[in-house]
GUDREN-465553 format. One line per 5 residues: number of its first residue (from 0); for each residue x, y, z of C-alpha. Coordinates in steps of 0.25 Angstrom, whole numbers, m for minus. Each point is the difference from the previous one (the first is absolute). Example, Ala and Ser with C-alpha at 12.3 -4.5 7.8 and 13.67 -1.06 7.14 Angstrom:
<vobas>
0) 49:m18:31 ~ 6:14:m2
</vobas>
This chain:
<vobas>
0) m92:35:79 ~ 10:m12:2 ~ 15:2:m4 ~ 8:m10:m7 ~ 14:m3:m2
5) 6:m8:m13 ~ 13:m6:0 ~ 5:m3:m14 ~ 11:m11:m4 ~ 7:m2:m12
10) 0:10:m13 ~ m5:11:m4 ~ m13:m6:m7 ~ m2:m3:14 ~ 4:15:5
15) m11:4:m10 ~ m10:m8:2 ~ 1:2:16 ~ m2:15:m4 ~ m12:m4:m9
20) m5:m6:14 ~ 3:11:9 ~ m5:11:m10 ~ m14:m10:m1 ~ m2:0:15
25) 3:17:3 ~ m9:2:m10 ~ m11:m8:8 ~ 4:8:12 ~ 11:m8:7
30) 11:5:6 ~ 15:m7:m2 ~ 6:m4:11 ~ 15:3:4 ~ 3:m13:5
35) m9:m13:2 ~ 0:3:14 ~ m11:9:m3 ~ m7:m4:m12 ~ m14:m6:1
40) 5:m8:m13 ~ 13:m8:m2 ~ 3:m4:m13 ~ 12:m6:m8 ~ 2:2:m15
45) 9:m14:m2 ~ 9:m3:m9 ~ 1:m14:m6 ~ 13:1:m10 ~ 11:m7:12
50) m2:m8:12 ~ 5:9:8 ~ m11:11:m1 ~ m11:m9:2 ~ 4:m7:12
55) 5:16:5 ~ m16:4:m2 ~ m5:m14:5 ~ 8:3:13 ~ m3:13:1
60) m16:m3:0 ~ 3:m11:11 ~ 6:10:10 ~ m12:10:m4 ~ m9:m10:3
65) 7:m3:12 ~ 1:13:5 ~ m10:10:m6 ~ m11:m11:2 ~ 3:0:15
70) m1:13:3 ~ m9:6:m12 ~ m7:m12:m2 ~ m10:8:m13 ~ 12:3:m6
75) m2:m4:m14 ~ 10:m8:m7 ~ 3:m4:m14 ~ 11:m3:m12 ~ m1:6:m13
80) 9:m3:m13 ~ 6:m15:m6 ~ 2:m6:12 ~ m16:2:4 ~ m3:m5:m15
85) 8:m11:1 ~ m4:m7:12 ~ m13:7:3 ~ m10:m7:10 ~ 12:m8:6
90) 4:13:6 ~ m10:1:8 ~ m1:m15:3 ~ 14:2:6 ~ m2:12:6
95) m13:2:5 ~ 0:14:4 ~ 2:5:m13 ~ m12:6:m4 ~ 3:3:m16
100) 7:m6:m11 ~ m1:8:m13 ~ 7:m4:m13 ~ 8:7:m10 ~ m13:3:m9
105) m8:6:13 ~ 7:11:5 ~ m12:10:m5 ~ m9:m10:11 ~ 8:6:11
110) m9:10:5 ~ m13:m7:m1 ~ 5:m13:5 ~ 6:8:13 ~ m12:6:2
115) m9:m13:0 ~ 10:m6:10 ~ 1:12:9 ~ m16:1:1 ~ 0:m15:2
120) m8:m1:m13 ~ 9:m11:m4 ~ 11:m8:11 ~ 11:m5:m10 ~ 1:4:m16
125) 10:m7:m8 ~ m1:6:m15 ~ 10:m7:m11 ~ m7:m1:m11 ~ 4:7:m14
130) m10:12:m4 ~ 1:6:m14 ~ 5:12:m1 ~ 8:2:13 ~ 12:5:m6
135) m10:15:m2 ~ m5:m1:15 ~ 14:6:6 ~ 0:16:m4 ~ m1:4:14
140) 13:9:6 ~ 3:6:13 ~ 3:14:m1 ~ 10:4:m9 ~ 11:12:3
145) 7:7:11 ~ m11:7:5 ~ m7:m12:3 ~ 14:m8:5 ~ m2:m10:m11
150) 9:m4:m11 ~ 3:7:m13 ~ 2:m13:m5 ~ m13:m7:m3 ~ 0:m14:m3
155) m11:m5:m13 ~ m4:m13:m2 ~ m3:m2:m14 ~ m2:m15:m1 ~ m2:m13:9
160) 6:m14:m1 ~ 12:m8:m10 ~ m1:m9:m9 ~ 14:m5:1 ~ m1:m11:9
165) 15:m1:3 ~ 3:m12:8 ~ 5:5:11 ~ m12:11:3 ~ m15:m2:6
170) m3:15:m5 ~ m8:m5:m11 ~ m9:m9:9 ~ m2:12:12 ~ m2:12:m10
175) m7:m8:m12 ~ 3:1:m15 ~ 3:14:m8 ~ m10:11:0 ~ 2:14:m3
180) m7:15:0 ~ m4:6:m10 ~ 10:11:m4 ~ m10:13:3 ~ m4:m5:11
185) 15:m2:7 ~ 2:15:m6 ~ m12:7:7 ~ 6:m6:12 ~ 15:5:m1
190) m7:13:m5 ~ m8:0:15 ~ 12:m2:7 ~ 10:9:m7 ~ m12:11:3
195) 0:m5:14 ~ 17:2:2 ~ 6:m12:m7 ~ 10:4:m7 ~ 6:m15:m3
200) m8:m11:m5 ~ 4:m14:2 ~ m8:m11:m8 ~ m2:m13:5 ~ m5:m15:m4
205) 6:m13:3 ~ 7:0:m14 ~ m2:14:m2 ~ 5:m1:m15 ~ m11:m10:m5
210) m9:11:0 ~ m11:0:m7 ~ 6:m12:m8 ~ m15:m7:m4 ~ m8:13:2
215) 8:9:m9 ~ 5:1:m13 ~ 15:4:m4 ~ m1:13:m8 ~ 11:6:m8
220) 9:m10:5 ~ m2:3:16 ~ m5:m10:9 ~ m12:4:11 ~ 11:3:8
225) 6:9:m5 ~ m14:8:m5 ~ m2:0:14 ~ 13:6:3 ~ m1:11:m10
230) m13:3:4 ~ 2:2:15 ~ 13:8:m5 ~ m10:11:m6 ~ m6:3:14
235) 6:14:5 ~ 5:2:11 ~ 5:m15:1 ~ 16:1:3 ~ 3:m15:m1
240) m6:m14:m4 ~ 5:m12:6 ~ m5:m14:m1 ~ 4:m14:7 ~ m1:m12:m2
245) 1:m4:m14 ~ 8:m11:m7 ~ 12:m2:m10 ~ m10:m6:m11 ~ m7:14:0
250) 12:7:m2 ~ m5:2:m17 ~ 8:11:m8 ~ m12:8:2 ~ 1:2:17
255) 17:2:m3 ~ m2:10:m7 ~ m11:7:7 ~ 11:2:10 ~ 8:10:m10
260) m15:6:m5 ~ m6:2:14 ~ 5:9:7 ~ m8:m1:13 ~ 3:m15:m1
265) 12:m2:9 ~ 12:m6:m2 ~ 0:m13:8 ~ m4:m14:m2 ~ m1:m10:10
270) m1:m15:m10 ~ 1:m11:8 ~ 10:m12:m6 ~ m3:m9:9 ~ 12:m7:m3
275) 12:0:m10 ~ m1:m14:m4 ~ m8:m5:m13 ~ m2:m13:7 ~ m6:6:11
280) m7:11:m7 ~ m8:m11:m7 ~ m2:m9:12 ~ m7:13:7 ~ m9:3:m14
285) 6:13:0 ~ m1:1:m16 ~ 13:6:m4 ~ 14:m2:m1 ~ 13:5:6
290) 4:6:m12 ~ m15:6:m3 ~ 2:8:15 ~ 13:6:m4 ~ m7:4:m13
295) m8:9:7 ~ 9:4:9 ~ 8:6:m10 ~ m9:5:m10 ~ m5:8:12
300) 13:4:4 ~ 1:5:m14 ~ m13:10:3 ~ 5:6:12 ~ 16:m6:5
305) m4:6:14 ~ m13:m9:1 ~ m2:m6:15 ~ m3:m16:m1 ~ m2:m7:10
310) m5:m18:2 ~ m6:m9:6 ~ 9:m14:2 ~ m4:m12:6 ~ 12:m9:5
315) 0:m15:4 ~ m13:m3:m11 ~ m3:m15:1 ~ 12:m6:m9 ~ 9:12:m1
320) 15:m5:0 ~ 11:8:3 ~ 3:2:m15 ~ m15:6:1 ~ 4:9:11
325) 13:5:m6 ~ m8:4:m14 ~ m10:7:9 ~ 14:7:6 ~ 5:4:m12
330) m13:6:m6 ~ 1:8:12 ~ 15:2:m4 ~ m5:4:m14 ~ m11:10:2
335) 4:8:12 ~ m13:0:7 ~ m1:13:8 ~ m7:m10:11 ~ m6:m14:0
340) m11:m6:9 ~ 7:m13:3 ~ m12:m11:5 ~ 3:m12:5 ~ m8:m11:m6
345) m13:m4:7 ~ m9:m11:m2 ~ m15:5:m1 ~ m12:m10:1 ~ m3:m6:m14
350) 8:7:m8 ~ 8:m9:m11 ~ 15:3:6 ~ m5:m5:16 ~ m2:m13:m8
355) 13:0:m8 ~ 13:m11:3 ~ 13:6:6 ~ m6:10:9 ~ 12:8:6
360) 4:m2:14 ~ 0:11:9 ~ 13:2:4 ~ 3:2:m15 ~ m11:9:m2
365) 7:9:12 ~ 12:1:m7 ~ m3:1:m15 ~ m10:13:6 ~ 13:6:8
370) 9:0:m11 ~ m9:6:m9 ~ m4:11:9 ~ 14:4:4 ~ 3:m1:m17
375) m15:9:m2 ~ 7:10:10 ~ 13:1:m4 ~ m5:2:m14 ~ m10:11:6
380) 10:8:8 ~ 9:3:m13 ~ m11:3:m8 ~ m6:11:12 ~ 15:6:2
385) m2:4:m13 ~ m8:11:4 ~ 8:7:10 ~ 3:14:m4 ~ m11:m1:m11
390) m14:8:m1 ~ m11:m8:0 ~ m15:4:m2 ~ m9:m6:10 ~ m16:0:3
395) 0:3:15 ~ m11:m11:6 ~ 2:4:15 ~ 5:m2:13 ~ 12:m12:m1
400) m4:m12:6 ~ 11:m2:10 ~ 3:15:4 ~ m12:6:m2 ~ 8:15:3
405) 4:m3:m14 ~ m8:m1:m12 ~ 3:m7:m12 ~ m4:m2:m14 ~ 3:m10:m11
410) 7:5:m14 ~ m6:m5:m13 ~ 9:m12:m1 ~ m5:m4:14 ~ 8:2:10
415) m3:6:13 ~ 8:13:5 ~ m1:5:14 ~ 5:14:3 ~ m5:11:11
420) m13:9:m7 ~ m14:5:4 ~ m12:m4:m1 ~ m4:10:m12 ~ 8:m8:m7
425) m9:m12:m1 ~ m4:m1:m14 ~ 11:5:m5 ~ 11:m1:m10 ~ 14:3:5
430) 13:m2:m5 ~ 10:m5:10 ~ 14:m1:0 ~ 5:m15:5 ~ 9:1:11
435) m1:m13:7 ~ m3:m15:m6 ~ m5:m10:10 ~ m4:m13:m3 ~ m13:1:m10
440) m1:15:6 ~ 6:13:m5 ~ 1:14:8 ~ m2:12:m5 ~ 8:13:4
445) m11:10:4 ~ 12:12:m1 ~ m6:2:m15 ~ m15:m2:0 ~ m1:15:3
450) m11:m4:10 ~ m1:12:9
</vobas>
């Protein structure tokens, strides 16, 4: 059978829906490739959200088609995701050797469509079109565990596309409008996957607190949300629920205090501002004030005061001042974030803010995302040192990503501990004393684990 090798940029919807792939095309009898030096199959899950990633992907195709073709001239190539679903068939009127293009309602086609091509059946297949009820089609997982050398964290997709429309974002026009899962169903997955190994659950949608919004009634005051939470909180054996990436307008009383009632709900939350000014948080459609995003911030620091938050920021938005950048610096100043993703604004095709006056230049936009970034850090650093010579409690997810000799685990509030262990302890739950703080990391002392 052929191999075939995915390269996924951008988040972990993308991450997931990747898997979703892979897991399609074992189960038809491929084998995954290492690397895309040995795959029969190439393809590249896009991202669509900055610039930046899709001219990463569109260059990474070209040298593919460049080199893979030359040598491996059957080599199948083709992009998945929002960048595919936003310019479709004029990817492979600009690259000629790409043989697929599947949008973001299509990745259940995968397997079928590959095998047509492979087979010669068909020569190019470009699918964009919407398809009623895609958001149920992506259940498949890899294997879950440490026996198998997968994660014990599983990634769940429980709803598809936004409704926001922010000016700034194409989201809404690669992943389509809102549609949601039914509750049981989205339970009898995470029950699979929890039997399987999983022993953290991490829910997903593009605006993963809009849940359920048109399909499912509020009852006793709780949103579909946050049924969903309390439902996926009855599975045993399930450690910890995550979810990501939801919006300040979600943030009801309801899902505030499910973090005080739910104890498998970890105590993080990453709600992207965007930005500290009202000016600019109109102009971006965002929905809510500065004053609103505070409001939550401290009714949830009320719940739990050792919460995790973390943001989103964008700087240099078409028309933001200096007097704008300095509110978005002191909300940062204000809420102690425990880390921010700071973006620099980038202009996507058709989006309402790519056509708005008093577009920043570039030089502006360098420095406004340097100084914010050295304010995100130093903020970050102080609030990490806080941790040394404290015992912390994390979920061990494996091997640490730059010294694999090491493993490391995240604690409840999200933040990642490395420290010397063994593989048994994969899965696990360990408490950690805090010798060391690095920047966004924390080492444990393994002299009290008791591992031996």
């Amino acid at each position: 059978m052929p191999s075939a090798y995915i390269k996924t940029y951008g988040c972990q919807m993308n991450e997931r829906d990747s898997e979703a792939v892979a897991a399609q095309l074992v189960a038809k009898g491929y084998d995954l490739a290492q690397s895309e030096h040995q795959a029969d199959v190439i393809l590249l899950n896009t991202c669509s959200v900055r610039d930046q990633a899709e001219q990463k992907a569109f260059g990474k195709m070209v040298n593919l088609a460049k080199e893979t073709k030359r040598s491996r001239p059957h080599t199948v190539l083709g992009f998945m995701g929002c960048m595919a679903q936003s310019r479709g068939q004029s990817l492979i009127d600009k690259l000629p050797d790409v043989d697929l293009v599947l949008g973001t309602q299509k990745f259940h086609r995968a397997g079928d469509y590959l095998d047509q091509i492979l087979t010669g059946e068909r020569r190019k297949i470009c699918d964009i079109e919407a398809e009623q009820g895609s958001e149920s089609t992506i259940r498949d997982h890899l294997s879950i565990g440490k026996d198998t050398n997968g994660s014990i964290s599983a990634y769940v997709s429980i709803m598809q596309g936004c409704n926001q429309h922010c000016t700034f974002c194409i989201v809404p026009f690669t992943r389509g409008h809102e549609r949601s899962r039914p509750i049981e169903e989205i339970v009898a997955e995470c029950r699979e996957l929890v039997a399987a190994g999983a022993k953290e659950i991490v829910l997903l949608g593009q605006i993963v607190t809009s849940y359920g919004k048109r399909e499912i009634s509020t009852q006793n005051g709780k949103s579909a949300f946050v049924q969903l939470l309390e439902a996926v909180h009855e599975i045993d054996g399930l450690e910890r629920i995550r979810f990501t990436s939801p919006h300040p307008k979600g943030y009801g009383d309801d899902l505030i205090e499910a973090y005080g009632c739910l104890p498998k709900l970890c105590a993080s939350a990453h709600i992207p501002v965007q930005s500290g000014s009202d000016r600019v948080l109109k102009l971006m459609h965002r929905g809510y004030t500065r004053e609103r995003f505070l409001e939550i911030i401290g009714k949830l620091r009320k719940v739990n005061p050792n919460i995790g938050i973390t943001t989103d920021i964008i700087v240099a938005f078409p028309g933001e001042t200096d007097a704008d950048f300095q509110k978005t610096l002191s909300l940062v100043e204000e809420v102690q974030f425990d880390n921010a993703f700071v973006f620099k604004y980038s202009p996507r095709q058709d989006t309402p803010a790519a056509a708005m006056a008093n577009q920043i230049p570039t030089e502006v936009n360098e420095q406004r995302h340097a100084h914010l970034l050295n304010k995100v850090s130093e903020i970050g650093s102080n609030r990490y040192q806080r941790y040394l010579d404290q015992t912390v409690r994390i979920l061990v997810e494996g091997p640490s990503r730059r010294n694999p000799n090491r493993l490391q685990g995240r604690t409840t509030c999200n933040k990642i501990v490395v420290f010397e262990g063994h593989d048994r302890h994969v899965g696990q739950l360990l408490d950690l004393k805090i010798y060391r703080a690095g920047l966004f990391t924390l080492y444990g002392d393994p002299a009290i684990l008791n591992l031996d």
